[in-house]
C-alpha positions, 0 to 999 in steps of 0.5 A: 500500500502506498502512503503519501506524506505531503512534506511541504510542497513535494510529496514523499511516497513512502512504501511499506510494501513494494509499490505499483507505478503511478502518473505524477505531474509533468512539472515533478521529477521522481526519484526513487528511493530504495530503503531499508527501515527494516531487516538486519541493517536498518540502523544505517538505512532509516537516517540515510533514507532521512537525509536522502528525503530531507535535502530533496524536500529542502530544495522544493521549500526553499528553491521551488525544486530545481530547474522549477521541478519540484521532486518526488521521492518515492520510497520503497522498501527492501529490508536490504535484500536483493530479491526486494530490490529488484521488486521495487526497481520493477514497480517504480521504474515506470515512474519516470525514474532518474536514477536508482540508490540501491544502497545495497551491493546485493540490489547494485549487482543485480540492477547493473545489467538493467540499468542500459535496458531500461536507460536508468542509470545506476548510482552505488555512491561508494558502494557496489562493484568498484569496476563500475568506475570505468565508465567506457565499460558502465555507462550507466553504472556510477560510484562516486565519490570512490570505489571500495578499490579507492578506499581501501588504497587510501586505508592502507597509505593512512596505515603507511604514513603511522609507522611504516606499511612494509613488514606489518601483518594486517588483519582484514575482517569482512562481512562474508558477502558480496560487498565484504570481499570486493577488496580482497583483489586490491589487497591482495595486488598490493600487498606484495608491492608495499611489502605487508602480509595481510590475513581475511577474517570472513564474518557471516550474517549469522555469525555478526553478533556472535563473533567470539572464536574470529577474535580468538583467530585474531589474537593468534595470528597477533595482526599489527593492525585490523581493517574492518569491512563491516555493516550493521551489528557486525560493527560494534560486536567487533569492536566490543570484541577487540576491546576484549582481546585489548587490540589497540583500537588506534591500530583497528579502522573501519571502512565508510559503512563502518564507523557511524554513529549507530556502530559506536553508541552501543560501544561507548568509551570500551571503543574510543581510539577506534577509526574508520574512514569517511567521506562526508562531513559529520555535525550540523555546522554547514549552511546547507544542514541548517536550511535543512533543519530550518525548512524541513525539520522545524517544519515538522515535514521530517522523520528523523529525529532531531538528535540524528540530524548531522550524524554520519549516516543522515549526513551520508544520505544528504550527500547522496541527494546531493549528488543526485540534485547536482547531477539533474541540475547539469542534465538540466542544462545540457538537455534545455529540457525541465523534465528531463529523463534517465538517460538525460540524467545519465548525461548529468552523472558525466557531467556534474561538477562538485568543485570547491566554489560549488561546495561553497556555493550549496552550503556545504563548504569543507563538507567533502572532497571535490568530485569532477564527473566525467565520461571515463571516470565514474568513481570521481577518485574521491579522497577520503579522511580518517576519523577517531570515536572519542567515547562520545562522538566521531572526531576528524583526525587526518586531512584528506587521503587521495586514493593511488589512482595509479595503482588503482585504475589499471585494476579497475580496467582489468575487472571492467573488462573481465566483466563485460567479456563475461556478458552477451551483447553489452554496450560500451562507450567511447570517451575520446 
């Protein structure tokens, strides 16, 4: 059934099952938004799907929308599992869908071979199958504002620059899944190069909670340092876990989907030290969070709650949306057109410019690192920052951190074009 919640002047569907398509209005661009309220990981999807949602409805009441399009956001629920995805994505693509957040690898992998059929573009923002960042292979596929293969580079020169990488053991502790392995082929090309020994410490979903004999593992094989790759509970059973054996938590780091505030508040002061990487500011100190606060949530028109405004994942959603407003505002442009489509928002994904001077101009200066969409390049190869929970809250300790490109994007042609061998009839690009 759907439900429609008329947030100031957009109106937000929000589904508690999958949902039918419906007509909106020619002066409406929707976008979709697939959400996870419920399931194992609900904890990051309520505020991401909050602050997606929000800055939308920011724009319609403070701007009109963009272009004179007011947007709707059309909510659908998957409880983070790949077969509700697809669901959704079929019920609401003939929406007029621009794009697709899947805010799951699961649902990503399954809609990239969708996305060139139906001319939807496919947005994994920092997520997904970090190949996608070819844009030659993907045209339609973007992980901005880097691949898992960027973050995990960037991981490992922060571990460099504390000491030395060379000679050290690195313990890799991943959720057994799709999204916990995709890094393994960069650690394993790197490893030899920047001269460390890493050991996988694989976490199934039925194990996140119980992972007790994995730390007795740890404690054996005595890793210098710990790089999580971790979601929902996994997180702080992790570092409650660490805690246990006394690893130094200033020597174990998370990856982006695992140093949130919902991973650490039911940790508290046994995690302080801990860190993980970041690619999106943390706190309300940014004018575009307080237009936020003002025209939406003072306006009773939000769901989250107050004290989650500003937290990593709300502000993590924001960003999405972010990117998202920014990508239609270029399609906009280059197209004439108000109501664009999925393939001219395609155009808008390669086109979009998120520079220092535009950060400031939206509000959001200081907020994250510049990102320049391109044809060829559709991770962006954005930097990151490490951040440090101090018992109470997350705390920037490192300037940004570029990825090693150099390294990094030969590997990411290589499993681009292994993927596209491996399929029949795909479509590539030519980027000149």
């Amino acid at each position: 059934m759907l439900k429609k919640l008329i947030l100031g002047a957009a109106a937000i569907a929000v589904a508690s099952t999958v949902q039918v398509t419906t007509s909106y209005a020619e002066d409406t661009l929707y976008i979709p938004s697939l959400s996870y309220r419920t399931g194992p990981f609900a904890g990051a999807g309520t505020p991401i799907a909050n602050g997606f949602a929000d800055y939308f409805n920011m724009l319609n009441a403070r701007d009109g929308g963009i272009g004179g399009a007011k947007l709707v956001v059309g909510e659908c629920e998957t409880a983070y599992n790949a077969q509700k995805g697809v669901e959704c994505y079929e019920a609401t693509k003939g929406n007029g869908a621009l794009a697709y957040n899947p805010y799951s690898t699961g649902i990503t992998l399954q809609l990239i071979p969708k996305a060139p059929v139906d001319k939807i573009p496919v947005l994994s923002m920092g997520y997904g199958l970090s190949a996608a960042a070819v844009g030659e292979k993907f045209p339609w596929t973007f992980n901005y504002p880097a691949s898992y293969w960027s973050q995990m580079s960037s991981i490992l020169q922060y571990i460099d620059s504390q000491g030395g990488i060379k000679g050290k053991k690195i313990g890799f502790i991943y959720l057994d899944v799709g999204y916990g392995k995709e890094p393994i082929p960069l650690l394993d090309k790197l490893a030899p190069e920047m001269g460390f020994e890493w050991v996988g410490f694989p976490v199934g979903v039925k194990e996140m909670q119980n992972q007790s004999a994995t730390w007795l593992n740890v404690r054996k094989e005595r890793p210098d340092w710990m790089v999580a790759w971790s979601f929902g509970a996994m997180t702080p059973t992790a570092v409650k876990e660490a805690a246990k054996i006394r690893f130094p938590m200033d020597k174990f780091i998370g990856n982006w989907w695992s140093g949130a505030h919902a991973d650490l508040e039911p940790v508290g002061e046994a995690g302080k030290g801990y860190k993980a990487a970041n690619f999106s500011g943390v706190g309300t100190d940014f004018p575009a969070l307080q237009d936020v606060i003002k025209h939406v949530v003072d306006a009773g028109n939000s769901q989250a709650a107050k004290d989650d405004i500003g937290k990593v994942n709300y502000n993590r959603g924001l960003f999405n949306a972010v990117i998202m407003a920014e990508a239609i505002a270029a399609a906009q442009k280059a197209t004439g057109k108000v109501k664009i489509t999925g393939e001219d928002m395609r155009l808008g994904l390669e086109t979009f410019v998120l520079d220092e001077a535009r950060l400031k101009e939206i509000g959001l200066e200081g907020f994250t690192a510049p990102i320049k969409a391109s044809c060829k390049d559709h991770e962006g190869a954005g930097s990151i920052f490490i951040q440090q929970w101090d018992g109470s809250d997350w705390k920037r300790t490192s300037d940004l951190i570029a990825p090693m490109t150099d390294v990094v994007r030969p590997l990411l042609e290589e499993a681009a074009e292994k993927y596209v061998g491996e399929q029949t009839g795909w479509k590539t690009q030519s980027c000149g």
